[in-house]
Structures are given as C-alpha cells and as structure tokens.
C-alpha positions in Angstrom: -229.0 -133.9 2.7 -226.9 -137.3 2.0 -229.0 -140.2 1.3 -229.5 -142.2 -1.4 -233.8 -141.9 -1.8 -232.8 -138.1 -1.6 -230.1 -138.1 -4.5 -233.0 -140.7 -6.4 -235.1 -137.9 -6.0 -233.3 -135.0 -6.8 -232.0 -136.6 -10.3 -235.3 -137.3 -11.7 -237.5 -135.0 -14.0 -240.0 -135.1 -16.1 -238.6 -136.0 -19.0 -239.8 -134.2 -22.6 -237.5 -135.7 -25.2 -236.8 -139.7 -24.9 -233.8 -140.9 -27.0 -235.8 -143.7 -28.8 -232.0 -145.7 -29.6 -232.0 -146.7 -25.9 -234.5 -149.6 -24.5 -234.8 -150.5 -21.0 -233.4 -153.8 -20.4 -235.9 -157.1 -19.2 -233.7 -157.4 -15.9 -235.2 -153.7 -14.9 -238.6 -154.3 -16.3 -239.3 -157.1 -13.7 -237.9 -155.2 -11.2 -240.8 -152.2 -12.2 -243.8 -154.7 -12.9 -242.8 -156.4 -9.6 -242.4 -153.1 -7.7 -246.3 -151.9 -9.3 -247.8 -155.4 -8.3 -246.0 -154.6 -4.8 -247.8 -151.2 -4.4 -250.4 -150.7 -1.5 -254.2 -149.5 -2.1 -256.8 -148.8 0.5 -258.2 -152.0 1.9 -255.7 -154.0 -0.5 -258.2 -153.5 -3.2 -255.8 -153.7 -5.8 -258.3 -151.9 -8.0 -256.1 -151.7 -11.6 -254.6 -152.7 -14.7 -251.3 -152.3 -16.0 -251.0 -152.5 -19.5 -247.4 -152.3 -20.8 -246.9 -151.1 -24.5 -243.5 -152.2 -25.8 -244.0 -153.7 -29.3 -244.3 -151.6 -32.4 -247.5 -152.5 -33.2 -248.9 -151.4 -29.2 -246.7 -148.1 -29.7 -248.8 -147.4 -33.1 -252.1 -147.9 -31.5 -251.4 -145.4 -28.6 -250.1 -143.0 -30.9 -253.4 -143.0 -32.5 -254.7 -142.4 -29.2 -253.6 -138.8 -29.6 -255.8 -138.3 -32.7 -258.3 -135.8 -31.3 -256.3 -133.9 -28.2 -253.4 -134.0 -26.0 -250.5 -134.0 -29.1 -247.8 -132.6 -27.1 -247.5 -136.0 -25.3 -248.0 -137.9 -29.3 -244.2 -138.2 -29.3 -243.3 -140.1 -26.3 -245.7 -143.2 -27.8 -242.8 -143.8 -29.8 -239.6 -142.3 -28.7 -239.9 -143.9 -24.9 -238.8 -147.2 -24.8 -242.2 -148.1 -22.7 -245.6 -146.9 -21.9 -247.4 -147.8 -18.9 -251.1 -147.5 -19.0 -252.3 -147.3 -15.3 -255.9 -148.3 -15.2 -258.6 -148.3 -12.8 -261.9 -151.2 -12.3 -264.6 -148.2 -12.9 -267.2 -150.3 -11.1 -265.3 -152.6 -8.3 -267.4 -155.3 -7.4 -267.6 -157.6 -4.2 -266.7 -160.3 -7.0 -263.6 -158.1 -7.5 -262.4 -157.9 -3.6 -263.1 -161.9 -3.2 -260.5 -162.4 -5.5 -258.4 -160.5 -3.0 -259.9 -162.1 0.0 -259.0 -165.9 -1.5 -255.9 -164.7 -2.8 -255.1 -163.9 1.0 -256.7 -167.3 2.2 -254.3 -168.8 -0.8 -251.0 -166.7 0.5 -251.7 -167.8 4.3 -252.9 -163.8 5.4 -256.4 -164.9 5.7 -258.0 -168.0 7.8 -260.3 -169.8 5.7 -263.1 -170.1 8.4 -262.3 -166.3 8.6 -263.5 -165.7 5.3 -266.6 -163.8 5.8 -265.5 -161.5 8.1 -262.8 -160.4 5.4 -265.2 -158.8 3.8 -265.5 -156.3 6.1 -263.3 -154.3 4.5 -265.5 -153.7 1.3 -267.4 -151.2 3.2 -265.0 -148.3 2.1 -266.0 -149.7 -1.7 -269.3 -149.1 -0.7 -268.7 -145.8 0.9 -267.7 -144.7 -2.4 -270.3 -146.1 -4.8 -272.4 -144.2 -6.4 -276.5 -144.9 -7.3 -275.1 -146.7 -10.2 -272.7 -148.9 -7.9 -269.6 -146.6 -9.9 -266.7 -145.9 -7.5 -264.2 -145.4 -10.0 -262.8 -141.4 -8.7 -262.1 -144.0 -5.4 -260.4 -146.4 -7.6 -258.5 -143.8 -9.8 -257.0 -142.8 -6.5 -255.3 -146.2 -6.0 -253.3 -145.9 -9.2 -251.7 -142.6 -8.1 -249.8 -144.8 -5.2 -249.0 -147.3 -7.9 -247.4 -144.7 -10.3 -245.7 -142.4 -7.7 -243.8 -145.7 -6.4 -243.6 -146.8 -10.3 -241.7 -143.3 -10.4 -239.3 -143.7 -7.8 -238.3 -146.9 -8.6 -237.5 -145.8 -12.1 -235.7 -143.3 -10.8 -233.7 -146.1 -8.1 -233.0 -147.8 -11.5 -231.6 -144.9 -13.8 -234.7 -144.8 -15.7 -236.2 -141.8 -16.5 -240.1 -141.2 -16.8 -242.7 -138.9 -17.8 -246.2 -138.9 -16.0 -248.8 -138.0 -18.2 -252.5 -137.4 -17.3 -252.5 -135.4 -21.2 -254.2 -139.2 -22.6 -257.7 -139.5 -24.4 -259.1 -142.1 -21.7 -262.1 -142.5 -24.6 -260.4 -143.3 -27.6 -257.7 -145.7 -25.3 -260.5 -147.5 -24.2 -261.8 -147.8 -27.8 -258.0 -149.0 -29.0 -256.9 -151.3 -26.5 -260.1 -153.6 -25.6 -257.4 -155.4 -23.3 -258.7 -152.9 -20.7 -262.4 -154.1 -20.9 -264.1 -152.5 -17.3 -261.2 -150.3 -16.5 -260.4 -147.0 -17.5 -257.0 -145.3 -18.5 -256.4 -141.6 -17.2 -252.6 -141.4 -16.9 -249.8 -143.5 -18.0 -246.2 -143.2 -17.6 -243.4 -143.4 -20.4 -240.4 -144.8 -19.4 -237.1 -144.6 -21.1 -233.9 -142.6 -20.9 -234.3 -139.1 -22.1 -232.6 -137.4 -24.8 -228.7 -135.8 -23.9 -229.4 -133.1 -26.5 -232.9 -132.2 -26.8 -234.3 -132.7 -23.6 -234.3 -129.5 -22.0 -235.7 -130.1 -18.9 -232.6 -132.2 -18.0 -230.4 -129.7 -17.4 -232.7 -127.5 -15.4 -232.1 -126.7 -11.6 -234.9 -128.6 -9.8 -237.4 -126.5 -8.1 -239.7 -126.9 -5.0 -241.5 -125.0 -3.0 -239.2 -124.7 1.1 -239.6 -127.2 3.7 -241.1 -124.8 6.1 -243.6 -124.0 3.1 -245.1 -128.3 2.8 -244.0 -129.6 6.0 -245.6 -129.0 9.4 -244.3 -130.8 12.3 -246.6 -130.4 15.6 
C-alpha cells in the first residue's frame, strides 16, 4: 500500500540503542507536546501529566529510577535525547473535570448557563471509582491514546521512540515529586537510534495478516 501514514508506520521500531550525539530539535518538540495536549480521552477528561526530562540533571534522576528493577531500559535515560513520562490523576475528582468543563465555557464549547448539565459526563468517572473514589486503571487507559498518537507523530517527524512500560512507577513517584497525585507506568524515549548498534533497525517488520486482526462485517 502507498500512503504516507502507511510508510510512517512501517519505518518505525522500537528502538534499543539511541545515538546520544543527536538531540531533537525545539521546532519538533512543540510539534510533539502540542500533538499530546491534542490527544482525545473518554469524556475529554484529559486525566494526565506529561513530564518531559531533557536536562542532565532530570536524565540522572530517572536513571536512578532503575535502581531496584527494569535495567534493560537504564540506558535509554541517558542516551535518548528525551523521556516522556506519561502520567495518570490516580483519583480524578469532579474538581478535576470542572477544570475541563470551564476550560470549555472559556474556549466557547460549553454555554455558561449550560454548565451544570456538563457535568453529566462525570458519570463514566464514577462508573469507574472504586470504594476509595480510585479510578486510576480508567485513567491509565487515557494515556495509552496519548502515547500511541505521541508515537506516530514521532514517527511523522523522523523521530524514533521506544515505549517502555519496564519503569519503577514507586521509586518515579518518590524522585520526581512534580507528579504529586499522578502516577507514572510507561514513558516513551525519544531520540534517533543508533546506525550501528541498534539492531532492531535493520530488522524486517513483522505483524500478524490482515485477515488474522481485521474483520469487516
């Protein structure tokens, strides 16, 4: 098939080996933060944190995240140009969705006599609350449409990426107060990978046949 998402697709892998020479240039890095803040969540919830780690000092500290487990991913804390962390609100509030309901009043989506009834949609927050009001396996799912479209428009860009759900959620939490009430369970590296030691690169891609995913009734 000829198309550009397609070609954006089949170029990307999950890259093992970043050259740590090569940095990601600012022009590109807006064009990621924008395309995460851009990214849809059920009932607009918007439920995350995105904490970017690009100094050396930020790099260090998520290093030492790798202190107790999950060491084969130590390497990219350094070598990728960036680290995403994708974080989730563990216990989303209907504090937390009236910022979303004003912030829609503010953009013009939203009536302000309609306010109230905007509220409405908190019900599938509810739905997933638990006796101690945590919904935060609801809220985790959110991030996963952030960082699949984080992903791709890496890919769009020439930037390669490595998802890794191989972090220590505890000792990120206990390093990087910044994500006070959230919680960090994957993060994406970002960089350009390595011409001579990444061997995934050069490896045919692999997926399972149309016929096998795809069902068309």
């Amino acid at each position: 098939m000829s198309h550009q998402i397609i070609t954006d697709l089949e170029s990307r892998h999950t890259t093992k080996q970043y050259d740590a020479s090569k940095r990601i240039s600012q022009a590109d890095l807006e064009v990621i933060y924008e395309a995460m803040r851009l990214s849809p969540s059920s009932i607009n919830s918007q439920p995350w944190k995105f904490i970017v780690i690009e100094s050396d000092e930020a790099k260090q500290r998520f290093h030492d995240t790798f202190a107790n487990k999950f060491q084969f991913n130590q390497k990219h804390a350094k070598d990728a140009s960036h680290i995403i962390l994708f974080a989730h609100k563990t216990h989303y509030s209907r504090d937390d969705y009236a910022n979303v309901v004003d912030k829609g009043i503010e953009d013009g989506r939203t009536k302000p006599e309609n306010r109230e009834q905007a509220f409405g949609g908190f019900a599938f927050a509810e739905m997933n609350m638990d006796e101690n009001s945590n919904n935060s396996a609801w809220t985790k799912a959110q991030t996963y449409i952030a960082l699949g479209n984080t992903m791709h428009v890496a890919a769009r860009l020439g930037i390669d990426s490595t998802p890794m759900e191989g972090v220590d959620h505890e000792l990120i939490r206990e390093l990087f107060p910044e994500l006070e009430g959230y919680q960090c369970d994957v993060a994406l590296a970002i960089g350009y990978h390595h011409k001579d030691e990444d061997y995934n690169a050069a490896l045919p891609k692999s997926r399972l046949a149309m016929s096998d995913v795809v069902t068309v009734l």
